[in-house]
N, CA, C and O atoms as a GROMACS GRO file, in nm:
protein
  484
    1UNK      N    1  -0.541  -1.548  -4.520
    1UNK     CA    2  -0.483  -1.496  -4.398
    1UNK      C    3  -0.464  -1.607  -4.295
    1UNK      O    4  -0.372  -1.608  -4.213
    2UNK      N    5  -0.535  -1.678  -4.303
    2UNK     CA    6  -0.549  -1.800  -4.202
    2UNK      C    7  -0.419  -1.904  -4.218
    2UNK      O    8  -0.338  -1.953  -4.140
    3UNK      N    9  -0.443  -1.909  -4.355
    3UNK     CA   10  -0.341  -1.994  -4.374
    3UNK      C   11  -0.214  -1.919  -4.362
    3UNK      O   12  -0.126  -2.005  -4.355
    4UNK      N   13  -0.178  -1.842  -4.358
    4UNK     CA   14  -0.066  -1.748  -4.386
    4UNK      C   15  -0.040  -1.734  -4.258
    4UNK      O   16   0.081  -1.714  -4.248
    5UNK      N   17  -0.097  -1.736  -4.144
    5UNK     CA   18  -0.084  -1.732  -3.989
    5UNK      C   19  -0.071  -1.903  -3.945
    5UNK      O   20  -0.036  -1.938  -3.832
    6UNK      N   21  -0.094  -1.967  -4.020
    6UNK     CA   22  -0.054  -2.107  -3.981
    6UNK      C   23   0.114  -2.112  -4.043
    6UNK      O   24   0.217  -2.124  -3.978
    7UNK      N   25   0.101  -2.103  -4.148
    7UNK     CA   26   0.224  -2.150  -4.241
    7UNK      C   27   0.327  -2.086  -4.079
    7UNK      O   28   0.385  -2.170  -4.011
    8UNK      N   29   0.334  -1.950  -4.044
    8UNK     CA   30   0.415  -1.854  -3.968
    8UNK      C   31   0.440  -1.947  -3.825
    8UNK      O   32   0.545  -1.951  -3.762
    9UNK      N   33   0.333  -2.009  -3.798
    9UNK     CA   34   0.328  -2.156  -3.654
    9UNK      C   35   0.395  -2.226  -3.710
    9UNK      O   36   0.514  -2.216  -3.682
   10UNK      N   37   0.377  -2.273  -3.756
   10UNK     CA   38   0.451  -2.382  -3.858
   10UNK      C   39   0.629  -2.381  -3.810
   10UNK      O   40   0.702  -2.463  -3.755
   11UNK      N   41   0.651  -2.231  -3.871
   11UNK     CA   42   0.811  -2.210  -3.877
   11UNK      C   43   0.818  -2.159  -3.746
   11UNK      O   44   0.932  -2.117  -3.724
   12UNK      N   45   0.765  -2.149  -3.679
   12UNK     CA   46   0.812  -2.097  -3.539
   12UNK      C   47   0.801  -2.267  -3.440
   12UNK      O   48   0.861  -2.286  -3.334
   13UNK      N   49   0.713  -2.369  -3.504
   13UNK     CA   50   0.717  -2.452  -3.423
   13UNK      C   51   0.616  -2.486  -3.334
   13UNK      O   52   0.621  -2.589  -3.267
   14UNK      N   53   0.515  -2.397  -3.327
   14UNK     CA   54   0.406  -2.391  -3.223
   14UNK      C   55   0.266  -2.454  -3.264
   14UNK      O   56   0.266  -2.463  -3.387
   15UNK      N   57   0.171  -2.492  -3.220
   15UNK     CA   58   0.034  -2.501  -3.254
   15UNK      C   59  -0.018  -2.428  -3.215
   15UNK      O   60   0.011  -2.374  -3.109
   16UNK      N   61  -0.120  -2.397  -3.290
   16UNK     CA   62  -0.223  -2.259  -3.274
   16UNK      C   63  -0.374  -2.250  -3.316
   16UNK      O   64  -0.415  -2.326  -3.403
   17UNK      N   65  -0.433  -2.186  -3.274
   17UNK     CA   66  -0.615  -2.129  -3.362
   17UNK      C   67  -0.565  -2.015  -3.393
   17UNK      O   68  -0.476  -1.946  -3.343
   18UNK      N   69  -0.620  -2.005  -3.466
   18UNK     CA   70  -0.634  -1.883  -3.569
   18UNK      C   71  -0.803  -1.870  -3.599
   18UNK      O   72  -0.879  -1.958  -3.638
   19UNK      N   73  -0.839  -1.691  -3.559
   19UNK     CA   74  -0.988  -1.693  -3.613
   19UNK      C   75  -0.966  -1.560  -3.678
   19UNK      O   76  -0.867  -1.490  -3.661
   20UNK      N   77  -1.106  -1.522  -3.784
   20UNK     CA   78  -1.127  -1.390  -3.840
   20UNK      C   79  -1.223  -1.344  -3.826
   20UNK      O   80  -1.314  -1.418  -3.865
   21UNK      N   81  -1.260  -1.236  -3.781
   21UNK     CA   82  -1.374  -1.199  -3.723
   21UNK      C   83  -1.440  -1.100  -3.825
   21UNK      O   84  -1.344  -1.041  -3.873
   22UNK      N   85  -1.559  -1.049  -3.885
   22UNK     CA   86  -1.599  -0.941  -3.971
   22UNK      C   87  -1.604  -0.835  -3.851
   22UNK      O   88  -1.572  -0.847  -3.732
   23UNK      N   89  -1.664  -0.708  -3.934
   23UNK     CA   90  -1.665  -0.587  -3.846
   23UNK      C   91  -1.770  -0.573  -3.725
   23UNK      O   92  -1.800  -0.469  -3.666
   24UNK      N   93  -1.812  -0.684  -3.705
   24UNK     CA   94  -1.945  -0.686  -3.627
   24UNK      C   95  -1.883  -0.781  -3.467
   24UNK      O   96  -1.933  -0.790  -3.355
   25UNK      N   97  -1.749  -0.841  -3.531
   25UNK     CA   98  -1.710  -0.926  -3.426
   25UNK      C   99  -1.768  -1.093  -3.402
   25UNK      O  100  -1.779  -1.176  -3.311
   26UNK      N  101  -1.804  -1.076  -3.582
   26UNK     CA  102  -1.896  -1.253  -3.599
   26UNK      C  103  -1.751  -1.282  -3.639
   26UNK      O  104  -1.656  -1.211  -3.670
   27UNK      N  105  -1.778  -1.452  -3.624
   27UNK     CA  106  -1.693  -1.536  -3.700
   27UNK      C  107  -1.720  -1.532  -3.812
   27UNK      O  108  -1.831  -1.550  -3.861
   28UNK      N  109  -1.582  -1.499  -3.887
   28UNK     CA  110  -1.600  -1.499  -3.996
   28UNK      C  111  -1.523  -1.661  -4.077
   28UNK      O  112  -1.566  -1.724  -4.174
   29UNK      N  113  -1.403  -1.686  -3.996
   29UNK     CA  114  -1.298  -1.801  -4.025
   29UNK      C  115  -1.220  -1.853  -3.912
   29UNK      O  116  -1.143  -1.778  -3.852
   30UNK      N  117  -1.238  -1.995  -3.873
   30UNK     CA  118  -1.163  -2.011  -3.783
   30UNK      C  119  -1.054  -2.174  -3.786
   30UNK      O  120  -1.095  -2.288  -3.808
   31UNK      N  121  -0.950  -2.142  -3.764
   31UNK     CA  122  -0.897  -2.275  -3.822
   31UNK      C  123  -0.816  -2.366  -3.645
   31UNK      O  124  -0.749  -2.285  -3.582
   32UNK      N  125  -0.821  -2.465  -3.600
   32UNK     CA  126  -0.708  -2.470  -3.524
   32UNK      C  127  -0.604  -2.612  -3.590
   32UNK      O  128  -0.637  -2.710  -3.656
   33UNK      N  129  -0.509  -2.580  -3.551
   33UNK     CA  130  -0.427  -2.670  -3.597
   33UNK      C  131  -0.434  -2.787  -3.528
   33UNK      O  132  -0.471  -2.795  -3.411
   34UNK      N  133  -0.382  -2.919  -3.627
   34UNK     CA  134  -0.369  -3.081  -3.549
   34UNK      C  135  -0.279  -3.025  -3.419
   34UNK      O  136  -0.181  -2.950  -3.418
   35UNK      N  137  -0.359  -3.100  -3.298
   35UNK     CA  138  -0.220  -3.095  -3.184
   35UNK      C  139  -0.227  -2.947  -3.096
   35UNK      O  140  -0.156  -2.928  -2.998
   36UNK      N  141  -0.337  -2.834  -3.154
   36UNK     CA  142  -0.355  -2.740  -3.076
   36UNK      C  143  -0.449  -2.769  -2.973
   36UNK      O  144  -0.553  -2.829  -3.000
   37UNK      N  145  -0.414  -2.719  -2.820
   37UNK     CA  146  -0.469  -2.710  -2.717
   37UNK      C  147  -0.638  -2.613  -2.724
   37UNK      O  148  -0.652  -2.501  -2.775
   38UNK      N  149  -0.737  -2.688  -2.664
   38UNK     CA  150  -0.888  -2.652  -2.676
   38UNK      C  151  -0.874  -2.529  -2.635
   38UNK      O  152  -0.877  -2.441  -2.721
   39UNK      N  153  -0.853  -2.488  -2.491
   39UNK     CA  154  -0.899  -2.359  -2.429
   39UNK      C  155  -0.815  -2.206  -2.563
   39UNK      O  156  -0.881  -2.104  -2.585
   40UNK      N  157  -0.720  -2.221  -2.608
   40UNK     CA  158  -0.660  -2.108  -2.679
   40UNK      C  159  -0.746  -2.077  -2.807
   40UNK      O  160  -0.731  -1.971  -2.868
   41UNK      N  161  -0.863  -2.201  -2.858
   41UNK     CA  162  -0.916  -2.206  -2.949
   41UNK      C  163  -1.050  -2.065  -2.926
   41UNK      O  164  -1.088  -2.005  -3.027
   42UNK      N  165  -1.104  -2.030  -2.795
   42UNK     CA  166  -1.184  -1.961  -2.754
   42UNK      C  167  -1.065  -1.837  -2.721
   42UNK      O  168  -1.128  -1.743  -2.670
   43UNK      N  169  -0.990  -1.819  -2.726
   43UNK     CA  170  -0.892  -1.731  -2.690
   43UNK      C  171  -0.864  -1.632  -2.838
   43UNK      O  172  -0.866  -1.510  -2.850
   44UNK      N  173  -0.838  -1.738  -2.938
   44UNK     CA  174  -0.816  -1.693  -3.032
   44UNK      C  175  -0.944  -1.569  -3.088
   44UNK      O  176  -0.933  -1.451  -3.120
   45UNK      N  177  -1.047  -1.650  -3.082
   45UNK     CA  178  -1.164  -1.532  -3.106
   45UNK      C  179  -1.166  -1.494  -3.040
   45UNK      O  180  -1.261  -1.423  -3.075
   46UNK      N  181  -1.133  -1.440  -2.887
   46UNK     CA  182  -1.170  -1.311  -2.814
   46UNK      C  183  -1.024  -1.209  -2.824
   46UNK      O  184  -1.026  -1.102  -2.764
   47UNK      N  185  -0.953  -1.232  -2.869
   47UNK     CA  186  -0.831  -1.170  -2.955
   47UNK      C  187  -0.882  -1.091  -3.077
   47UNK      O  188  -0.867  -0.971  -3.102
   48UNK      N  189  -0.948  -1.193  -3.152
   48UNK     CA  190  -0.984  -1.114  -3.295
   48UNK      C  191  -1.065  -1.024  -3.212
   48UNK      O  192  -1.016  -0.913  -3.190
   49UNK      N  193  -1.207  -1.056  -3.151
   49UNK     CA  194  -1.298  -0.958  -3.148
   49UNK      C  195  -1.255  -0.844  -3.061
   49UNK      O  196  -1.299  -0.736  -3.100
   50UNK      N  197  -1.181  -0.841  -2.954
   50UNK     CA  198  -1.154  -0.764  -2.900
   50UNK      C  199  -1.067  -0.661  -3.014
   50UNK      O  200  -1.101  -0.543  -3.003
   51UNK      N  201  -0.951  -0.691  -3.130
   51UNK     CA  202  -0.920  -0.624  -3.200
   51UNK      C  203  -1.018  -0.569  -3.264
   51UNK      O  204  -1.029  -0.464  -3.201
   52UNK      N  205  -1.119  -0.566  -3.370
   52UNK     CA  206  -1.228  -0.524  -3.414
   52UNK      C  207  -1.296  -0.434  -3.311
   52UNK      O  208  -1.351  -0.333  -3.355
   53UNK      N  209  -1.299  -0.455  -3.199
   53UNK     CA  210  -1.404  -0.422  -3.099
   53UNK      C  211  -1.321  -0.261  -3.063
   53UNK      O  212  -1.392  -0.169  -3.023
   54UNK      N  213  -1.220  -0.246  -3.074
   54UNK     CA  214  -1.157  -0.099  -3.059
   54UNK      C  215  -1.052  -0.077  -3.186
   54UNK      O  216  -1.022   0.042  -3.193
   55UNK      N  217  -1.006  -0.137  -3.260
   55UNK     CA  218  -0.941  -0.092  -3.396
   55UNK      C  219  -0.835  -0.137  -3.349
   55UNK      O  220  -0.786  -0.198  -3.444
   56UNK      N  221  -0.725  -0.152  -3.208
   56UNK     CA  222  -0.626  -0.154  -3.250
   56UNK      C  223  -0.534  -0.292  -3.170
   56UNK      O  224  -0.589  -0.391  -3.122
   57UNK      N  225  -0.406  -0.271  -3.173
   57UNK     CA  226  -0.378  -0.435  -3.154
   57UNK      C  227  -0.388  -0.488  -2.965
   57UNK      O  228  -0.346  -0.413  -2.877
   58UNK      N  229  -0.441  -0.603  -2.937
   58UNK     CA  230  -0.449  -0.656  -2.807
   58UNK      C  231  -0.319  -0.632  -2.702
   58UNK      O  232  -0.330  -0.624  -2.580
   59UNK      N  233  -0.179  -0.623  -2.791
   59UNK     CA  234  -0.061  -0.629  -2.712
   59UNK      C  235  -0.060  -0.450  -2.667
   59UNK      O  236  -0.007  -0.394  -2.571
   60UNK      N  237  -0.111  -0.418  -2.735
   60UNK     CA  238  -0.127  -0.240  -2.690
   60UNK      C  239  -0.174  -0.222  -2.576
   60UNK      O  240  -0.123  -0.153  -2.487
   61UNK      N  241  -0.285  -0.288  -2.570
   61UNK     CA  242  -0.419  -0.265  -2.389
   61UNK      C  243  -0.300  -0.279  -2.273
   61UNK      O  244  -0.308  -0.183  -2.196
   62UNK      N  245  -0.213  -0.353  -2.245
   62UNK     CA  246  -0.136  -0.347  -2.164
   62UNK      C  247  -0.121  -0.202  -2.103
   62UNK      O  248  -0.180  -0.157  -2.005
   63UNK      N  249  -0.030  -0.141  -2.182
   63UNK     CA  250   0.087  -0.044  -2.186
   63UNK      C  251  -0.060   0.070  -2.165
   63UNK      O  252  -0.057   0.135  -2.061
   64UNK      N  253  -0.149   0.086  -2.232
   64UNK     CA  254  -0.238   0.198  -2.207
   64UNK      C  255  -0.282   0.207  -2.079
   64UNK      O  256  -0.269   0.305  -2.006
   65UNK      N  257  -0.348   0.078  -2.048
   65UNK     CA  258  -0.399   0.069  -1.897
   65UNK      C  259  -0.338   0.040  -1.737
   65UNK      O  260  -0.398   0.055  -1.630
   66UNK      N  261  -0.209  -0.004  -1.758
   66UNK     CA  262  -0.135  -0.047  -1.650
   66UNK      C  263  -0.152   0.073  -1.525
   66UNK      O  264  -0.205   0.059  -1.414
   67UNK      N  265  -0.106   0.160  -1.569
   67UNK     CA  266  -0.093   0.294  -1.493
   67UNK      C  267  -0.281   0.392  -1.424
   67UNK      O  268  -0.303   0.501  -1.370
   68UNK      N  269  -0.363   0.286  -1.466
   68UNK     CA  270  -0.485   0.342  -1.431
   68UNK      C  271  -0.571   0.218  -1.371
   68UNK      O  272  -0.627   0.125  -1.428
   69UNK      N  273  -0.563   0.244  -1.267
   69UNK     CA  274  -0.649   0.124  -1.160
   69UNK      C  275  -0.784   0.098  -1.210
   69UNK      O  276  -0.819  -0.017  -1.236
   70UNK      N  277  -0.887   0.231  -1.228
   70UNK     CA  278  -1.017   0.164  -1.290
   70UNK      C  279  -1.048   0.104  -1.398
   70UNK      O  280  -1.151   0.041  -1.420
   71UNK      N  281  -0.923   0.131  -1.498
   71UNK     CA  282  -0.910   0.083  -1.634
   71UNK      C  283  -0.856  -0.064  -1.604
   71UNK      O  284  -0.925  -0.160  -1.639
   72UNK      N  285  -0.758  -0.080  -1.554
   72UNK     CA  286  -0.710  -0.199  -1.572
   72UNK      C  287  -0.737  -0.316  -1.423
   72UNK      O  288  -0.687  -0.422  -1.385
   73UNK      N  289  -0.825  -0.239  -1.383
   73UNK     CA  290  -0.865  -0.400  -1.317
   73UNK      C  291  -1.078  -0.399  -1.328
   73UNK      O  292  -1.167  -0.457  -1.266
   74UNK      N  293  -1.074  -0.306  -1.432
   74UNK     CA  294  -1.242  -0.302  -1.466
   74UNK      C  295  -1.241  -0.345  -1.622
   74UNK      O  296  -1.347  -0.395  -1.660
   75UNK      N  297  -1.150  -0.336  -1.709
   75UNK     CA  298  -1.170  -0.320  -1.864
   75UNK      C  299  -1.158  -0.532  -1.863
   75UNK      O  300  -1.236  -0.608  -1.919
   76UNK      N  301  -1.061  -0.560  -1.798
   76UNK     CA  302  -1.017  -0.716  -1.766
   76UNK      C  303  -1.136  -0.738  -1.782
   76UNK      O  304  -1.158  -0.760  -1.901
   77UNK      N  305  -1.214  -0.743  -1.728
   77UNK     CA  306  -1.382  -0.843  -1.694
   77UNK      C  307  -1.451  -0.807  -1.757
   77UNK      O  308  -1.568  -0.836  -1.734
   78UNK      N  309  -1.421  -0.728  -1.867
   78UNK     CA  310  -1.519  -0.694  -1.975
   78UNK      C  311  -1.511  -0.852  -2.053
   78UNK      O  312  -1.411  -0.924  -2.056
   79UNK      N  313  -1.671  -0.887  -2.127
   79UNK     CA  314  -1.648  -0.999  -2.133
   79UNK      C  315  -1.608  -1.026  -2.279
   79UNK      O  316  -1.671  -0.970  -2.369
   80UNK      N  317  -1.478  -1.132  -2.313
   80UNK     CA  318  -1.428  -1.147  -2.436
   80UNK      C  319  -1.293  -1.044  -2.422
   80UNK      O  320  -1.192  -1.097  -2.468
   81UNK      N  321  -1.274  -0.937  -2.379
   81UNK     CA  322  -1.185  -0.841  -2.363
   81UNK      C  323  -1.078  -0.941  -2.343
   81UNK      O  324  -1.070  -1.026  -2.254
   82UNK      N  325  -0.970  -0.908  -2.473
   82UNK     CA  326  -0.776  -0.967  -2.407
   82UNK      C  327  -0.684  -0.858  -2.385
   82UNK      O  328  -0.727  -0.761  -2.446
   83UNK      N  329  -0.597  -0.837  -2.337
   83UNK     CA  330  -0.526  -0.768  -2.378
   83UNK      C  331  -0.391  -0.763  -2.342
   83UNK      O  332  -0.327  -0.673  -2.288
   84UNK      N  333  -0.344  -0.927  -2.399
   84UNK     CA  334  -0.235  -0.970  -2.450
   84UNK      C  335  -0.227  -0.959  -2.575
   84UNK      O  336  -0.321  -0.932  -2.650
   85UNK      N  337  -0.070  -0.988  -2.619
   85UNK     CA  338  -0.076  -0.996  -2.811
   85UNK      C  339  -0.124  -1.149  -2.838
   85UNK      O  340  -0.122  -1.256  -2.778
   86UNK      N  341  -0.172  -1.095  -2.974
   86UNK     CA  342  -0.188  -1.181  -3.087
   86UNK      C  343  -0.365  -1.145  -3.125
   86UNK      O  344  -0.448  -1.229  -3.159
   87UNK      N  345  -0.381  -1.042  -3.111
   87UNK     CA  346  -0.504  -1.008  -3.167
   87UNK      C  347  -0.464  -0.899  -3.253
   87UNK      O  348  -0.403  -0.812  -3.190
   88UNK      N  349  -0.485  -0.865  -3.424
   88UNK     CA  350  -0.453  -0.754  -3.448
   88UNK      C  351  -0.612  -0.707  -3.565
   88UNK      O  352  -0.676  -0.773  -3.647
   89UNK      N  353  -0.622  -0.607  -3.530
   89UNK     CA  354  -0.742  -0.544  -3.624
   89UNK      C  355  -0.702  -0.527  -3.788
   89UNK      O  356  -0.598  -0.474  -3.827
   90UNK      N  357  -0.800  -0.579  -3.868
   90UNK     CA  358  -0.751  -0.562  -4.038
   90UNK      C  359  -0.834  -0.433  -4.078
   90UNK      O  360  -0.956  -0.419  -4.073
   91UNK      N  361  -0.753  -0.358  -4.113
   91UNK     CA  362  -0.813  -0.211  -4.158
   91UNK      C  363  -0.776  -0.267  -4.361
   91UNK      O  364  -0.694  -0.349  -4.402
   92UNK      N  365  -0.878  -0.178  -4.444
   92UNK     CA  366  -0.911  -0.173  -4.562
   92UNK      C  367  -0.922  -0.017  -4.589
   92UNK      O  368  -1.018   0.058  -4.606
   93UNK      N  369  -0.783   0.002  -4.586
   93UNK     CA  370  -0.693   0.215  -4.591
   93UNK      C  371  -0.760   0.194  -4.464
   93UNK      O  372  -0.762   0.097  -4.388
   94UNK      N  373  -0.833   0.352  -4.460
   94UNK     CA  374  -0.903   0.378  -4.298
   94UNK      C  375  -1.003   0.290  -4.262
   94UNK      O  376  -1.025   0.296  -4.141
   95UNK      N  377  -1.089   0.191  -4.338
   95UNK     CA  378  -1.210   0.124  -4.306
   95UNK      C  379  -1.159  -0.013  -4.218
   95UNK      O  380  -1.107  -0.114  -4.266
   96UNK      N  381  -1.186   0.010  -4.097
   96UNK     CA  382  -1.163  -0.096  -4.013
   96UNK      C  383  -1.296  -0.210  -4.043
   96UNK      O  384  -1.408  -0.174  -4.008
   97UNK      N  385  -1.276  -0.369  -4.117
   97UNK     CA  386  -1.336  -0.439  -4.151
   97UNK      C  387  -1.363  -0.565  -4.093
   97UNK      O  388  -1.438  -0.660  -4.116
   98UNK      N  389  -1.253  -0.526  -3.985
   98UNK     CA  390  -1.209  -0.728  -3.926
   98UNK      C  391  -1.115  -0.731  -3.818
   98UNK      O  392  -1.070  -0.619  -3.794
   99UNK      N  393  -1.078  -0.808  -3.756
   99UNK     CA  394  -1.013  -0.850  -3.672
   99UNK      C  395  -0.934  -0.981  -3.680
   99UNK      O  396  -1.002  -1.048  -3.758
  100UNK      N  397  -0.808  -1.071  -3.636
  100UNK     CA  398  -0.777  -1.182  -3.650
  100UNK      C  399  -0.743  -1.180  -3.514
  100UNK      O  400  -0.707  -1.077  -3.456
  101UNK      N  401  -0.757  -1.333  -3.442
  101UNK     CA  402  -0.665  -1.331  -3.336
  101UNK      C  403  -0.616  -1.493  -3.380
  101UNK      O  404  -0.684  -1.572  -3.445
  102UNK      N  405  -0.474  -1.514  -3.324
  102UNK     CA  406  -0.387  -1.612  -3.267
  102UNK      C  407  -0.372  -1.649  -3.154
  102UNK      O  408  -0.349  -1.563  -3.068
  103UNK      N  409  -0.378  -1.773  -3.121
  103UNK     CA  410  -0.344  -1.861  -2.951
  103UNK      C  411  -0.301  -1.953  -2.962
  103UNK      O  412  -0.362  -2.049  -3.011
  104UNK      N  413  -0.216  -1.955  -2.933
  104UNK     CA  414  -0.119  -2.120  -2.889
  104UNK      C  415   0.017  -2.123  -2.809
  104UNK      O  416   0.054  -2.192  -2.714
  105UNK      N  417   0.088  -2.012  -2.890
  105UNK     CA  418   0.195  -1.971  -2.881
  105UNK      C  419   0.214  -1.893  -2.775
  105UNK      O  420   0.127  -1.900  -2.688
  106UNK      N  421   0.347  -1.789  -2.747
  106UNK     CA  422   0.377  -1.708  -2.617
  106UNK      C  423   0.310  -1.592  -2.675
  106UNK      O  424   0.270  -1.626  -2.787
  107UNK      N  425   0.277  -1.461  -2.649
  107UNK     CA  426   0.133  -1.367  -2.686
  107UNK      C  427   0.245  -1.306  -2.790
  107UNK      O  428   0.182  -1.243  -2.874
  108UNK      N  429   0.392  -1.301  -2.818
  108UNK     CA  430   0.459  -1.257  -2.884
  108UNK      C  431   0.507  -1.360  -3.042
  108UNK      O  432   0.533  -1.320  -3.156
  109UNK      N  433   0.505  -1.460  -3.001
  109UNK     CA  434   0.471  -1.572  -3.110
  109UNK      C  435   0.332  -1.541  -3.153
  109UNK      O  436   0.315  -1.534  -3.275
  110UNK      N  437   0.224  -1.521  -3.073
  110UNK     CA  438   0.106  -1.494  -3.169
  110UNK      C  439   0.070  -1.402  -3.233
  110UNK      O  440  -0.006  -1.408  -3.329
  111UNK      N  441   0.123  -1.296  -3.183
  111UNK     CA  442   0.155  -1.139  -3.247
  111UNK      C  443   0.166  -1.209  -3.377
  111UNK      O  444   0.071  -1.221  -3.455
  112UNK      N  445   0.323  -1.267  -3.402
  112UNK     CA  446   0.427  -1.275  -3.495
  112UNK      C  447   0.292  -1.323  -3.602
  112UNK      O  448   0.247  -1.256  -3.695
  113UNK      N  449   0.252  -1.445  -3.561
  113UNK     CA  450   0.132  -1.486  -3.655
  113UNK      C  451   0.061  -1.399  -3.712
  113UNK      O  452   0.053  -1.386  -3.834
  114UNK      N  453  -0.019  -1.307  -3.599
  114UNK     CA  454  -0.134  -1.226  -3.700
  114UNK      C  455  -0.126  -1.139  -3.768
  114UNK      O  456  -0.210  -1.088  -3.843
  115UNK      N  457   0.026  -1.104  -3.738
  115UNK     CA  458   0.062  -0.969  -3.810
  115UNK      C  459   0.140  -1.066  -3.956
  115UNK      O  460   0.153  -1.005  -4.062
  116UNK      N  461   0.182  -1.199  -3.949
  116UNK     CA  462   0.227  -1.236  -4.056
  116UNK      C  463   0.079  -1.249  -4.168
  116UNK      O  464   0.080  -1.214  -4.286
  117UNK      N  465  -0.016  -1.296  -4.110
  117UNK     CA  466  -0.177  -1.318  -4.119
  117UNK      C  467  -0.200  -1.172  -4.192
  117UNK      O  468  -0.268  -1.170  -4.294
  118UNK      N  469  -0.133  -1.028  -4.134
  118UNK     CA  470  -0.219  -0.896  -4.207
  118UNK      C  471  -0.112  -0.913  -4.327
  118UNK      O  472  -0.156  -0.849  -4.422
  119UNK      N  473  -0.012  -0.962  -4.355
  119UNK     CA  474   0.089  -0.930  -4.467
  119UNK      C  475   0.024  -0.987  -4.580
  119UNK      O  476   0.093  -0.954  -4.677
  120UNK      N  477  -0.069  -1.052  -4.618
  120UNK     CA  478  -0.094  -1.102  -4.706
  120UNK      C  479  -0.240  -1.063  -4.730
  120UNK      O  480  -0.299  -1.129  -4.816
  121UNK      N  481  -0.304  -0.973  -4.672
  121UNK     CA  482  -0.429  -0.881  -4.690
  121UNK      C  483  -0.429  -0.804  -4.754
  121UNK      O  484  -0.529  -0.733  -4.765
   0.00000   0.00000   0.00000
């Protein structure tokens, strides 16, 4: 998966981290590429874990919370909480097992990654 979310940087042009988190929100795999920027490298795992940490993808939290003041300026400072894209949760059928997140890229380039990252799961 890791590699499969690099190869996807690669063709888009970007540098990136890429991490995989188990169901607990440990590291499970984390790769960053030559030439990727430090701070996205800690980004990348709070992407994965935050995916794991509720099942579903980081670019979603937006759109749910915008419209609710205690949600979206209290859920933010939860700590590790993203909720930009490029975090997406790896389900096994219904058994949610993992999480990946991506950082480097625009949160829609990192999407593109992790979801290229679930195609090969």
């Amino acid at each position: 998966m890791i590699g499969q979310a690099i190869e996807k940087a690669v063709e888009l042009n970007i540098k990136v981290s890429v991490a995989v988190v188990d169901d607990g929100g440990n590291l499970f795999g984390f790769m960053r590429m030559d030439g990727a920027k430090v701070i996205p490298s800690n980004i990348a795992q709070n992407k994965a874990y935050t995916a794991v940490g509720f099942g579903i993808s980081t670019a979603d939290w937006y759109d749910r919370i915008k419209d609710k003041p205690a949600l979206l300026h209290g859920m933010v400072h939860t700590d590790r909480m993203t909720i930009f894209g490029g975090g997406q949760p790896i389900y096994d059928g219904e058994d949610l097992i993992g999480g990946i997140g991506v950082s480097g890229g625009s949160q829609e380039q990192d999407d593109l990654c992790a979801l290229s990252a679930l195609s090969v799961f």
